[in-house]
N, C-alpha and C positions, 0 to 999 in steps of 0.2 A: 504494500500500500504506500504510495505516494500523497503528502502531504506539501501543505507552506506552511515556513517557519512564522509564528507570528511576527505580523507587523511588516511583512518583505513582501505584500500584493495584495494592491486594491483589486479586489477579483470586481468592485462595481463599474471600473475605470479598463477595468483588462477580462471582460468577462470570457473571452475564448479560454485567456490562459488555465483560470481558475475551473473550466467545464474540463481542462485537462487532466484534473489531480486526482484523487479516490476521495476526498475531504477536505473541505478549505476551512480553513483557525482565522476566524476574525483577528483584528488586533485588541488587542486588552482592553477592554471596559472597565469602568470604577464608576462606583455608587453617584458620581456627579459629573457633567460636564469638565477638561481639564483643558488647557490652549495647549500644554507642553512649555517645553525649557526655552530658553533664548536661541535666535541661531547664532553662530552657524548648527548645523543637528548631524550631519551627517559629511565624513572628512576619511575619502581613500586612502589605502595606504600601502607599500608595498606586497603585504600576502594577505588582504581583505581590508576593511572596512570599519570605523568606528562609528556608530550613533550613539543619538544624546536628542530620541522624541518628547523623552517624559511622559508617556502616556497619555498621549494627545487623545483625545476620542471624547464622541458627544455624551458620555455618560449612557448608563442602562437607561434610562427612559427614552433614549434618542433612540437607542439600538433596537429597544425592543417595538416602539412607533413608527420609526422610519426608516431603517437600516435591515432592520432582519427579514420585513416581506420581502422587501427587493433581493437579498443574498436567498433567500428560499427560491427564488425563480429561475436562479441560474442551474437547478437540479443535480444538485450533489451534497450529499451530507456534512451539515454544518456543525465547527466545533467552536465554541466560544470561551475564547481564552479571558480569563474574570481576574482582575487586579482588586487590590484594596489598601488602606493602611494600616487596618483593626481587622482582626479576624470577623467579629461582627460584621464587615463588609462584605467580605467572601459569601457572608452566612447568607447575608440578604440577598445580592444579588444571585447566588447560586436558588434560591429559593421564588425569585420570581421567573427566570428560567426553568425551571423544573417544570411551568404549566404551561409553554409554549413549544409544540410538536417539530418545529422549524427543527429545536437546536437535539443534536443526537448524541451529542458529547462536549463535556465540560472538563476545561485546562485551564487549571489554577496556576497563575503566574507566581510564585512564593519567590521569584530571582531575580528582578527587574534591576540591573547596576546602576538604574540613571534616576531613581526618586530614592526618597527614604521609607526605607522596610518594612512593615506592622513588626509590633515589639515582641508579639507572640511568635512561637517556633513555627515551623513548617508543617509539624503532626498535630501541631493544635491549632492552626488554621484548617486542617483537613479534616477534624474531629471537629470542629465549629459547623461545617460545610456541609459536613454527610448525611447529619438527617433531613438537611434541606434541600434533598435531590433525589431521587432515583437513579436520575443521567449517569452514566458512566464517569471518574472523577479521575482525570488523570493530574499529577503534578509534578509541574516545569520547577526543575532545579537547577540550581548553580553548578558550576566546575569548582568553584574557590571557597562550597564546602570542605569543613575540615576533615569530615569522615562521612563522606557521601554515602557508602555503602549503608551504614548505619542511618544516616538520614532517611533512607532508600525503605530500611524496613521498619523506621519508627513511621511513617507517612502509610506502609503498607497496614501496620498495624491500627493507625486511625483510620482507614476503610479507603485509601486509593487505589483504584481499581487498575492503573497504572503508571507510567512516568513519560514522562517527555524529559532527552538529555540530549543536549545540555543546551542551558542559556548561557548569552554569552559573557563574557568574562569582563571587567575594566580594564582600560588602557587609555594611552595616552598620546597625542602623535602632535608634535612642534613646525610653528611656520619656519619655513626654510629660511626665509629673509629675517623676521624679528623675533624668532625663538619662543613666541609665544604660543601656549597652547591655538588649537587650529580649530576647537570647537566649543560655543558658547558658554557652555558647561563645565569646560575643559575636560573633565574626563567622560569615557564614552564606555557603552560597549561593545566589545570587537566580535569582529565574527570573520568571517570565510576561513579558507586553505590553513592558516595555519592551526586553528581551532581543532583542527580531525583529531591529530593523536591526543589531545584531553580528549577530546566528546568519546573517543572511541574508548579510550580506558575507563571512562564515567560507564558508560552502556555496558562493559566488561563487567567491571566489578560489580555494578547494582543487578546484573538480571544474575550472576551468579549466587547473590547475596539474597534475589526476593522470586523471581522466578517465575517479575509481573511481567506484564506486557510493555514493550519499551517504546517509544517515537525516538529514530536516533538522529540527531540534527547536530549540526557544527562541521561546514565544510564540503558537504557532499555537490559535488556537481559531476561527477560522471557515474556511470553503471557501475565502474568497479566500486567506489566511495560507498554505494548503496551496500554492497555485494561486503564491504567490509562492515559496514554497521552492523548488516543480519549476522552473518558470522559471528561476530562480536556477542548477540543476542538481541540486538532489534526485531521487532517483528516487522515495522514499517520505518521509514525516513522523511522526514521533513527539507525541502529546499529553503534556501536562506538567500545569503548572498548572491548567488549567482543566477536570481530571478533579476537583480538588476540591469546584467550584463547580458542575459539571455533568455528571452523571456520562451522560448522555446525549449529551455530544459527537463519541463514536465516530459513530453512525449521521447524526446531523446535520452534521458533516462533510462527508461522503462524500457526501452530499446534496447540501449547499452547493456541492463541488466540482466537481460532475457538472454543477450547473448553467452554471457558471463554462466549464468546458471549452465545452459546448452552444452556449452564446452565442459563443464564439470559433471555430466550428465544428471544435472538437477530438475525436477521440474517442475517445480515452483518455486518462488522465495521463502515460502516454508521451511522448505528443506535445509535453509542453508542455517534458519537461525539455530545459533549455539554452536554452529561446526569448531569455531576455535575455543569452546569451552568443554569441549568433546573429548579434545587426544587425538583424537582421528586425524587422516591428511584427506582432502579430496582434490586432486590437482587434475588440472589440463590435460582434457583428454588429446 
């Protein structure tokens, strides 16, 4: 299953791209309208990209009046990624989705680098969350946990149904001419190529450690990047970055992937997740 990373495609503004995916992740909603951070917001960089949106989006009331008939029309299963500052936030907004059929899955942002945190932990945002949903609860974590694994199964133990890894990480990138940071905020967070080996060792250790269902995101733009996430233990991959540079990578992907499996005489993506958690080799036929 192919996904987008939240906040990297306005599927209302690119509705081909997003009819491309298995499920399109809105961008992060919070319980009120937010403008976002100052710009600059978003600042290239040698091997990806830093942003600094803030959480821009017209709040759950906008989403759930305006926003979400129109994303239901593009006919693919919608997951809404729910920000907050207070676990109480999660609570409500996962609770006024819960009565709208549109959305089929709910992704708790608990890792956002570019606002401040709710003061509560990640298992007790998820334990705030759960009985206000039905919807499948998956939760996006950070890389710059100190013991992801453990995070991995205290979130499984508040009732996540699964995980989204990784979000992206803080960083920092300086103007060439006057040394001064290059984004409003100044610090950002990073994402593409270089991102893979954490997101992949994040998706290693947690599906070994809980043995949920993983979204493995950070870095992937080709079929092999897929082909290493499943391995890893993903079951599905999220596109990020490289929706900005190509916005063709859904279909080419899945492509890529297909071929990837083929030659390892695989035949589906199923197959492949957990293979390097296995012992097993399965090489090119």
């Amino acid at each position: 299953m192919i996904l987008n990373a939240s906040g990297c495609l306005d599927a209302l503004e690119a509705p081909e791209v997003a009819r491309a995916l298995d499920a399109f992740v809105t961008k992060t909603v919070t319980p009120l309208p937010r403008e976002g951070n100052r710009p600059v917001r978003i600042a290239e960089t040698e091997a990806g990209m830093l942003n600094s949106i803030g959480l821009e989006n017209p709040g759950v009331e906008g989403l759930l009046a305006e926003k979400l008939p129109r994303l239901a029309e593009l006919g693919v299963p919608l997951w809404v990624s729910v920000g907050g500052f207070a676990a109480s936030d999660y609570s409500e907004i996962c609770a006024a989705l819960d009565e709208r059929a549109e959305v089929s899955t709910i992704e708790l942002n608990l890792s956002c680098p570019n606002v401040e945190e709710a003061p509560e932990s990640a298992a007790e945002i998820v334990a705030a969350a759960r009985p206000r949903t039905g919807k499948p609860l998956y939760a996006k974590l950070s890389p710059a946990a100190t013991d992801l694994p453990e995070t991995g199964r205290a979130v499984q133990a508040a009732g996540a149904d699964g995980l989204s890894l990784v979000n992206t990480i803080k960083g920092l990138a300086l103007d060439e001419r006057t040394l001064e940071p290059r984004l409003g905020h100044e610090l950002g967070g990073y994402s593409g190529p270089a991102l893979k080996p954490i997101a992949l060792a994040a998706v290693y250790q947690c599906y070994r450690a809980t043995g949920l269902p993983i979204v493995g995101m950070g870095g992937v733009s080709t079929g092999r990047d897929a082909l290493e996430f499943l391995a890893a233990g993903a079951r599905a991959v999220a596109l990020g970055t490289v929706l900005f540079s190509d916005p063709e990578a859904p279909g080419r992907v899945r492509r890529e992937l297909a071929e990837e499996l083929a030659a390892r005489g695989l035949a589906q993506p199923g197959d492949a997740t957990g293979l390097a958690q296995a012992g097993g080799t399965v090489t090119v036929a």
